[in-house]
C-alpha positions as CSV (number, residue, x, y, z in Angstrom):
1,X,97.1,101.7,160.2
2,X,97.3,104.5,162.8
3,X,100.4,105.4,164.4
4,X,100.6,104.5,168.0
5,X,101.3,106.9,170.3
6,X,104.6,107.2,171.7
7,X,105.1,107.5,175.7
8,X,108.0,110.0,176.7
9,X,107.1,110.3,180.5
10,X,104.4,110.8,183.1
11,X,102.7,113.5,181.0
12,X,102.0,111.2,178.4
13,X,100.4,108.7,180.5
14,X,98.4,110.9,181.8
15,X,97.0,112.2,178.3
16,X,96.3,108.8,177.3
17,X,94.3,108.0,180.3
18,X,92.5,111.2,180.4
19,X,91.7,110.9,176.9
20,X,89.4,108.0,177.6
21,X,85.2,108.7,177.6
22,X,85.0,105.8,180.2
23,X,86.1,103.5,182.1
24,X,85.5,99.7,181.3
25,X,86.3,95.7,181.2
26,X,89.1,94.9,182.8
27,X,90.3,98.7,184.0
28,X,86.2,98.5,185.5
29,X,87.1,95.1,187.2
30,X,90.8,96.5,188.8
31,X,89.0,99.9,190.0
32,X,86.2,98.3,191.8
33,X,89.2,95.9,193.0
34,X,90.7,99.0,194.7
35,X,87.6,100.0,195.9
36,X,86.9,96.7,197.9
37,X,89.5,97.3,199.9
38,X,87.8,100.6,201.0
39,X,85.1,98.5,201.9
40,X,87.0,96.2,204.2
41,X,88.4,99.4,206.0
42,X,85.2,100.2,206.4
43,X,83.6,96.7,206.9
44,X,86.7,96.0,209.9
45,X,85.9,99.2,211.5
46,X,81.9,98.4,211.5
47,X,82.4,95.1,213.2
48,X,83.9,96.3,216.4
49,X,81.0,99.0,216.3
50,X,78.7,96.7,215.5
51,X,79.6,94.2,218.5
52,X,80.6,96.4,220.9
53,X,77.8,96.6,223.7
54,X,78.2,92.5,223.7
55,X,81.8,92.6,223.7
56,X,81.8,95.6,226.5
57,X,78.9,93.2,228.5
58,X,81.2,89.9,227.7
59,X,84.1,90.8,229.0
60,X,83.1,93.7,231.6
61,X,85.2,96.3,229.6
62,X,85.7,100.2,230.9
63,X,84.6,103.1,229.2
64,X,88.5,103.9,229.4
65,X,89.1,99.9,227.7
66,X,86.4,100.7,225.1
67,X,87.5,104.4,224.3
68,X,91.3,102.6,224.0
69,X,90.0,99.8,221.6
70,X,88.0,101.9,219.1
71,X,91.1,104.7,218.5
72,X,93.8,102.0,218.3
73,X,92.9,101.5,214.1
74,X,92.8,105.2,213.6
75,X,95.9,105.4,215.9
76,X,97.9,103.2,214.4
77,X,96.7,104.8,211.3
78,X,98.4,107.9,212.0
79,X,101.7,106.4,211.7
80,X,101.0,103.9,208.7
81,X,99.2,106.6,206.4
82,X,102.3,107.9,205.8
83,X,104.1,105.0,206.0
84,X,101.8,103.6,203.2
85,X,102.5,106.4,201.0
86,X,106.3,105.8,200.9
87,X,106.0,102.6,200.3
88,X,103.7,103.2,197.6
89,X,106.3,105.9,196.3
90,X,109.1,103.8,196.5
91,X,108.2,100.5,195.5
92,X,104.3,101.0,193.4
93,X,101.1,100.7,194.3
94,X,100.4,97.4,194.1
95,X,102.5,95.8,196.9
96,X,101.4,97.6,200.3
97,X,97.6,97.1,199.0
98,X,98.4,93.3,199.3
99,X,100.2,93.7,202.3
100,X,97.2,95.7,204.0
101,X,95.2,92.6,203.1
102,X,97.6,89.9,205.3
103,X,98.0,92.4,208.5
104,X,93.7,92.6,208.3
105,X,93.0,88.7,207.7
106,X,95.8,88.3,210.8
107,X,94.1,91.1,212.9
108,X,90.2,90.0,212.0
109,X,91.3,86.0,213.3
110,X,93.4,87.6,216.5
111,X,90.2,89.4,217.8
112,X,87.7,87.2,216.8
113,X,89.5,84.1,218.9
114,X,90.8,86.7,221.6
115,X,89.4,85.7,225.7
116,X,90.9,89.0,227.4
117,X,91.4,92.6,226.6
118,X,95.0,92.4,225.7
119,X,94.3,90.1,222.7
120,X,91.4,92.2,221.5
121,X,93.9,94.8,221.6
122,X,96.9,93.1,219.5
123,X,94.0,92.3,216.6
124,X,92.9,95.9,216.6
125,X,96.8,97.4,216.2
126,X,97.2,94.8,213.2
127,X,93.4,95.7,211.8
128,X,94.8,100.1,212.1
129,X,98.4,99.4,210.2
130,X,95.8,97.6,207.4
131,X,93.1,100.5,207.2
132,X,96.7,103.1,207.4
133,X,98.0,101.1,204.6
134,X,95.1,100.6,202.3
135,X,93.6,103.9,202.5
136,X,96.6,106.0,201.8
137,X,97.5,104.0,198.6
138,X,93.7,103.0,197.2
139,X,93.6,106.6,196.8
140,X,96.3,107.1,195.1
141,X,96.0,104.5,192.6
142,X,92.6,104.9,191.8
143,X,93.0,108.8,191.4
144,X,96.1,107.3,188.6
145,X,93.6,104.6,187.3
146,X,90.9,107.4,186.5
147,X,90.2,109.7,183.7
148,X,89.9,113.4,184.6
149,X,87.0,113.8,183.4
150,X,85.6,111.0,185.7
151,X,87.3,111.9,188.9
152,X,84.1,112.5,190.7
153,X,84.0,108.9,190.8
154,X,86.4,108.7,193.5
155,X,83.9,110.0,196.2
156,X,81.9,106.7,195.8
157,X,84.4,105.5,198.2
158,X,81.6,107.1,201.1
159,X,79.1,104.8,199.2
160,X,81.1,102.0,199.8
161,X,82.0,103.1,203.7
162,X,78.6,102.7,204.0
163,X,77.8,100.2,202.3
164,X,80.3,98.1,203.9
165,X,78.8,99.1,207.2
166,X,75.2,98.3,206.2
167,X,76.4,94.8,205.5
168,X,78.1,93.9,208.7
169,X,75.0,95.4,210.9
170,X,72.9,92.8,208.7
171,X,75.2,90.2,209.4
172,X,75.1,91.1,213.0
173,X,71.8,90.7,212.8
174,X,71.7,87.5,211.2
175,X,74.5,86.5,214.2
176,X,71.6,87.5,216.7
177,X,68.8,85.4,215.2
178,X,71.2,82.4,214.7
179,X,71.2,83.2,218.4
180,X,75.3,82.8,219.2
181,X,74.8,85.1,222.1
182,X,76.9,87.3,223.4
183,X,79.4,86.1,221.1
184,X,78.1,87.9,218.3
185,X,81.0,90.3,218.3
186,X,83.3,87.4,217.6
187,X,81.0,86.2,214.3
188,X,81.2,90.0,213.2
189,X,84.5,90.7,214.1
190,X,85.4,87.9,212.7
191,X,83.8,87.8,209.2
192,X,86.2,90.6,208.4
193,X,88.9,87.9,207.7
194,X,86.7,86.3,205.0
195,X,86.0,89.3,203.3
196,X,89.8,90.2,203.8
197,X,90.9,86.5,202.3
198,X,88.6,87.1,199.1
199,X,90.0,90.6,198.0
200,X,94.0,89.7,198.8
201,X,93.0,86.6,196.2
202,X,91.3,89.1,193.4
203,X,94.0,91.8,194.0
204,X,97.0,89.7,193.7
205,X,95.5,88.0,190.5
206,X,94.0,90.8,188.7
207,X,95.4,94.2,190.1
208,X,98.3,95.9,187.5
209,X,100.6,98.5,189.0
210,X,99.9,101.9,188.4
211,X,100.9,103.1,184.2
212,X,101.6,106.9,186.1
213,X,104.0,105.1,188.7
214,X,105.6,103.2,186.0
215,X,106.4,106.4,183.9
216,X,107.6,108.4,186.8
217,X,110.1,105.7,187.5
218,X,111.2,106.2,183.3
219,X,109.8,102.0,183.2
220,X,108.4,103.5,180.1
221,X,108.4,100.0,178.6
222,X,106.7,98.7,181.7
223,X,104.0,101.8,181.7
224,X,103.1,100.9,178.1
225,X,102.1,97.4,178.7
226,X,100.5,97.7,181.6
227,X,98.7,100.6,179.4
228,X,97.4,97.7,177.7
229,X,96.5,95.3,179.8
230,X,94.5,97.8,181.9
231,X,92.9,99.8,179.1
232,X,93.6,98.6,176.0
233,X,95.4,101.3,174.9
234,X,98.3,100.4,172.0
235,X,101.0,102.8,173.0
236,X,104.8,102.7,172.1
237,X,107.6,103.7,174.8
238,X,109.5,106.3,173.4
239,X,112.7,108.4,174.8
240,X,112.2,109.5,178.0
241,X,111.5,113.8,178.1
242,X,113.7,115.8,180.3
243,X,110.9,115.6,183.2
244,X,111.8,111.7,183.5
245,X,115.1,111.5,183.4
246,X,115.6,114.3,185.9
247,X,112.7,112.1,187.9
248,X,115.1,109.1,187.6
249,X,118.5,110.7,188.4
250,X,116.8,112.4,191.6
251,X,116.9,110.8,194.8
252,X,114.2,108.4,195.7
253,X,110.9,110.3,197.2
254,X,110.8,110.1,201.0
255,X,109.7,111.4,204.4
256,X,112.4,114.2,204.1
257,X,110.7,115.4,200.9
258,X,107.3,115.7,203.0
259,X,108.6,119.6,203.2
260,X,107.2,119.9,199.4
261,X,103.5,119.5,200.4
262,X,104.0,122.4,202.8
263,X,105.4,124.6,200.1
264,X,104.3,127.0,197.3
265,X,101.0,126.2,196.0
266,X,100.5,122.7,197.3
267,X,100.4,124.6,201.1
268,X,96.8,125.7,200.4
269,X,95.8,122.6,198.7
270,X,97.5,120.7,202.1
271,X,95.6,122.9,204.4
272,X,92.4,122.5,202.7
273,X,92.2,118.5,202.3
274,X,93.9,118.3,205.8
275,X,90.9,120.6,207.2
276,X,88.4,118.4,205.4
277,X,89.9,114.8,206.3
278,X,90.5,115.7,209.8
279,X,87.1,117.3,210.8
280,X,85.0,114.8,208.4
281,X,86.7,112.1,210.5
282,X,86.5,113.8,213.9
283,X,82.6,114.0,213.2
284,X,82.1,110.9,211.6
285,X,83.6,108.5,214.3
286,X,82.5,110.6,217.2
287,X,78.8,110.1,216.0
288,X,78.3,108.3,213.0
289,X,80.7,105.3,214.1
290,X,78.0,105.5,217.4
291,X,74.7,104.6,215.6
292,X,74.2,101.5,217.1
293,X,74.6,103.3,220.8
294,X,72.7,106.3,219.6
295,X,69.8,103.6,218.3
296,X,69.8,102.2,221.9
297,X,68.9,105.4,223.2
298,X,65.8,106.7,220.3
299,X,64.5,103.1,219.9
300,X,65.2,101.6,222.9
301,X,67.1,99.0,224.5
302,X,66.6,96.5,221.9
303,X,69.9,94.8,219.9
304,X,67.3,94.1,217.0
305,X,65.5,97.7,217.1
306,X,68.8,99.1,217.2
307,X,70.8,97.1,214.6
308,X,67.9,97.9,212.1
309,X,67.6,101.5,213.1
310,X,71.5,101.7,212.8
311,X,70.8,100.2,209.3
312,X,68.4,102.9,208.1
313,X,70.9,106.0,209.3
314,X,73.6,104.1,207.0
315,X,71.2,104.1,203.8
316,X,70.8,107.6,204.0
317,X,74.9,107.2,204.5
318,X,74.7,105.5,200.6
319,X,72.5,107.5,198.9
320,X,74.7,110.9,200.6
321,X,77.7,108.5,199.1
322,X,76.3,108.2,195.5
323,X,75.1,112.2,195.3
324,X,78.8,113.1,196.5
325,X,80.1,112.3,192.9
326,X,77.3,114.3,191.4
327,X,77.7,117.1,193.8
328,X,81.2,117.1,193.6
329,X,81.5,117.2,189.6
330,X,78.0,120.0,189.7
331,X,80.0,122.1,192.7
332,X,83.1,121.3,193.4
333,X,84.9,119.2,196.1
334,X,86.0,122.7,197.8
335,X,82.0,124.6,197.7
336,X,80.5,120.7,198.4
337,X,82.5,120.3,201.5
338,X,81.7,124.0,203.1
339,X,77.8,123.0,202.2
340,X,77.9,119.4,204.0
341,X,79.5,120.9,206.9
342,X,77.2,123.5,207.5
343,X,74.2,120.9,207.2
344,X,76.2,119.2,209.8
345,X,76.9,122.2,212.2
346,X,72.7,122.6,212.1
347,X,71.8,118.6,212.6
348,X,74.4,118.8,215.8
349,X,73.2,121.7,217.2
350,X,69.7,120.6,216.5
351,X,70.4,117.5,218.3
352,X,71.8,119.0,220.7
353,X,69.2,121.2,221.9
354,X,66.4,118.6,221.2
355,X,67.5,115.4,222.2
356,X,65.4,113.5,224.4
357,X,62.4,116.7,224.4
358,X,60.8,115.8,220.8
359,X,59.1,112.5,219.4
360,X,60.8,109.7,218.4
361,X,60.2,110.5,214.6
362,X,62.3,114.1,214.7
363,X,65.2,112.3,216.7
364,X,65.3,110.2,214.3
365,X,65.5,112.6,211.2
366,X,68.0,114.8,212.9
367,X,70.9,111.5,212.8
368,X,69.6,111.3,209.0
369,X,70.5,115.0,208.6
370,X,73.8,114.4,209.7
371,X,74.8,111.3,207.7
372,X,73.3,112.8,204.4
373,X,75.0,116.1,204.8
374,X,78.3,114.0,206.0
375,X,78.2,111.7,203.6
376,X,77.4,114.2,200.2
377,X,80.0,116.5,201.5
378,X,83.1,116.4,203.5
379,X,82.8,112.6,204.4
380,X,83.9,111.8,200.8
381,X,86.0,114.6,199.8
382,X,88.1,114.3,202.6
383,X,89.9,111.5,201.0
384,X,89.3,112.4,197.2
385,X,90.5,116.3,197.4
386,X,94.3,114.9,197.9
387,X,94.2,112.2,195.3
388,X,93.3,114.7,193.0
389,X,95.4,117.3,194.3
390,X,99.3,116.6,193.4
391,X,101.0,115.1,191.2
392,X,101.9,111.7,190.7
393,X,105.6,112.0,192.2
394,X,104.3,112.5,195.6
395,X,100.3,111.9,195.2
396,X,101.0,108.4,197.1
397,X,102.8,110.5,200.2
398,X,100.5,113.0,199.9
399,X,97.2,110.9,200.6
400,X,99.3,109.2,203.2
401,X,100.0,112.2,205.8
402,X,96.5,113.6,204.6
403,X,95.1,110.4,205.8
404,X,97.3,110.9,209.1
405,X,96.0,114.2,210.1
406,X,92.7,112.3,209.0
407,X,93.5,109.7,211.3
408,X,94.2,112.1,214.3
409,X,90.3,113.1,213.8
410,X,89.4,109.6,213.8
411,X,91.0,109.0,217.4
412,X,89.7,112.5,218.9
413,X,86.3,111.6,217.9
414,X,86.8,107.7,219.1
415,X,88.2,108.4,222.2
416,X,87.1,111.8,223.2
417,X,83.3,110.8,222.4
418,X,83.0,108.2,225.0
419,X,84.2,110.0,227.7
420,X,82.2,114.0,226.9
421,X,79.4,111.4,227.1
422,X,80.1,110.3,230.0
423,X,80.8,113.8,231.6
424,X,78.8,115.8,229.8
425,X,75.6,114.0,228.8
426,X,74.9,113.3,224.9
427,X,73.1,116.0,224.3
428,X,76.1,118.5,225.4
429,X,78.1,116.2,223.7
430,X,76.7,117.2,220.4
431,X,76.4,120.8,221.1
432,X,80.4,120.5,221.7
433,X,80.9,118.8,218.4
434,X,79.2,121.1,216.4
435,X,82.7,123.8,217.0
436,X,84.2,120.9,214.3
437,X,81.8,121.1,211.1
438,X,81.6,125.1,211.9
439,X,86.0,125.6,211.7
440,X,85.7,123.2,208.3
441,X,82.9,124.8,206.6
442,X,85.2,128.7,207.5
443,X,88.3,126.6,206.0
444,X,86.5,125.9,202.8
445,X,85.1,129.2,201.9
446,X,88.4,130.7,202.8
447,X,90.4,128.6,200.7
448,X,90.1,128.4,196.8
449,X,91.6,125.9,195.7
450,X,89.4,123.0,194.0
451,X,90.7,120.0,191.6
452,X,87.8,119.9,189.7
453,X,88.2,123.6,188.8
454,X,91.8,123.5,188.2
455,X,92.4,124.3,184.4
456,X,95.4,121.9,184.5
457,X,96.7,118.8,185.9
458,X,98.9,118.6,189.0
459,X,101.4,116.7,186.5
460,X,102.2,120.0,185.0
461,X,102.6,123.3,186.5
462,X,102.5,122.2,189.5
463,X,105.9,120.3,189.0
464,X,108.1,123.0,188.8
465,X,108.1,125.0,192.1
466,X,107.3,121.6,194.1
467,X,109.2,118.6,192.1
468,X,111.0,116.9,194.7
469,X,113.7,116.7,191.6
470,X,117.0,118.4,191.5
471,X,116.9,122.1,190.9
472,X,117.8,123.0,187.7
473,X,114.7,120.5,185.7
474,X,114.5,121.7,182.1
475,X,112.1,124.2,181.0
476,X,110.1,121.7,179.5
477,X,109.3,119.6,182.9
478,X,108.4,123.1,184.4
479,X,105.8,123.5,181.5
480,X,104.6,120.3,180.9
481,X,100.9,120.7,181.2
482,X,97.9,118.3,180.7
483,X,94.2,119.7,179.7
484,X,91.7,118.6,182.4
């Protein structure tokens, strides 16, 4: 009978994981459990968009009311990503994820029942501590939950965004033929909740914390069973290495030790996935979140012709999604991202310049442009590049004020959108935009820095000039290295 291996820290873990060919049963079931909370950050957000022109018609909202509704979730965002990744870091991964789940099904119900502005309001600040939560710590866990060698997989996240938003513009539709008037926000906004209510039931019943957590906390007894429940693997917990007991004497991680991402040779890595996150969002949720209104104006002003045009855009959105992985493991999340940003700059300025002067068949490819180049590039390594990049001390906080500078994106291109628009004209409007894919694409052939070229893991030499430990970790927490 084969000896099983022994588990003496974080390292260890990591090996184990790694040294899996793929990922199946019950570790398959938890990941895509992660994942569909993702999709219900993406599903919530969709709802509102999809609703909106009957909910601004309903209750005879401003452009100022509507530009204040759809940045409250990335707002709020800003303050919970980080939030979300010290609570991750402090008391596991599984805990806020369920949490996310209450604050969405309790902001889904407040909107969909709301009969003012104010309550609308309330709903969307409980639906943005939710997507701040989730997103920060999904990351996170799935990046721990993953083999290196499959850690393209984490940019099927953008498959999901979109898939998530496909399925609430059907729904929509469906709300429109079942002809609920213009209520229809309320049935969209609302389904959220249902969606919400079936993943807090999965998660809390099937989701196992985090083996890497465990370590890094020296539960090594803890990190070996959850080893097996996850994965199968038949490990023993042996005595913890010097990197987890100086891990366990140290002071808990916090917002004080946010300094560390700014230091050494995580500042580059910081820069880069901040660059990425914050203009992928900027340009996603100034135009992409806007199908449906940009739809209006190629197909006309039909709810149906525009739903369904809407629809097609976030297909392309899905199949950009699914070639990200590929593209990502083929060249990099660093080369990827400069190449989807520089198909964006061209579909923006494109649009631009042509909108309204060429047939309905070019404006309609130029959209398509811009989602697939989005979507395979910088739309889905905005979130995976920082997951991948530290290690697993302060991954969780890392993600989380990633996803914050993210966030601030999110609200620029939410708020600002509506009102260029309405200054400027749409066309101008694009040909501002285009500035954002332009800086990102400069950042990412500046900066070198890629995960998926790295010839080690951020659990080892990355540890020693940025451990948030006390100074004077062994030699052998400085050295500890893991083949990727």
């Amino acid at each position: 009978m084969a000896q099983r291996p022994s588990v003496k820290g974080v390292v260890d873990v990591v090996a184990l994981i790694d040294g899996l060919g793929k990922i199946t049963g019950r570790a398959q079931v938890i990941w895509f459990l992660v994942f569909g909370g993702l999709f219900l950050d993406a599903y919530s957000n969709a709802a509102l968009s999809a609703g909106l022109g009957p909910m601004t018609s309903q209750m005879e909202l401003t452009s100022t009311q509507v530009s204040i509704l759809t940045a409250t979730a990335p707002a709020l965002a800003i303050l919970f990503n980080p939030i979300g990744g010290w609570l991750a870091t402090r008391f596991g991964r599984v805990p806020p994820l369920l949490l996310a789940k209450v604050f969405a099904i309790a902001g889904a119900l407040t909107a969909a029942f709301a009969d003012d502005f104010g309550v609308v309001w309330v709903g969307r600040v409980m639906v943005g501590i939710a997507y701040g939560i989730d997103f920060a710590v999904a990351m996170a866990l799935l990046a721990e939950y993953t083999p290196a060698k499959l850690g393209g997989r984490l940019n099927l996240w953008q498959a999901v965004w979109y898939v998530a938003t496909t399925s609430n513009l059907a729904l929509a539709l469906l709300f429109f033929n079942m002809d609920v008037g213009a209520d229809i926000w309320r049935w969209s906004v609302g389904s959220a909740a249902v969606v919400a209510v079936a993943l807090l039931i999965g998660q809390w019943l099937m989701l196992k914390e985090s083996p890497t957590w465990l370590a890094s906390k020296g539960r090594l007894d803890e990190a070996v069973g959850n080893l097996d429940r996850i994965y199968g693997i038949k490990a023993v917990a042996g005595e913890p290495d010097a990197a987890t007991r100086a891990a366990t004497e140290a002071p808990a991680v916090g917002f004080r030790q946010a300094g560390v991402l700014f230091k050494g040779e995580y500042l580059p890595r910081t820069i880069l996935s901040s660059v990425i996150s914050l203009g992928q969002s900027m340009q996603y949720f100034a135009v992409g979140w806007y199908l449906p209104l940009i739809s209006l104006t190629i197909f006309g002003e039909s709810f149906e012709k525009a739903t369904i045009g809407s629809m097609v855009f976030n297909a392309f959105g899905i199949a950009g999604g699914l070639l990200s992985a590929y593209f990502g493991r083929r060249l990099g999340l660093r080369l990827s991202s400069a190449a989807g940003f520089a198909g964006v700059f061209v579909a923006l300025l494109a649009m631009g310049l042509t909108f309204e002067k060429v047939p309905t068949a070019v404006a309609f490819l130029l959209p398509v442009l811009f989602i697939l180049c989005h979507s395979a590039g910088p739309g889905a390594n905005g979130k995976s590049i920082a997951a991948l990049s530290y290690s697993s001390d302060i991954r969780a906080l890392g993600t989380g004020v990633t996803g914050m500078v993210g966030s601030f994106g999110s609200v620029a291109g939410l708020y600002l959108f509506p009102q260029i628009k309405e200054s400027l004209g749409l066309a101008d409007t694009f040909l501002v935009l285009s500035v954002v894919p332009l800086l990102g694409m400069i950042t990412c052939l500046a900066i070198k820095w890629d995960p998926m070229r790295a010839g080690q893991s951020p659990e080892g030499a990355a540890a020693a000039p940025s451990a948030v430990g006390p100074q004077g970790d062994s030699p052998e927490s400085v050295k500890a290295t893991t083949a990727r």
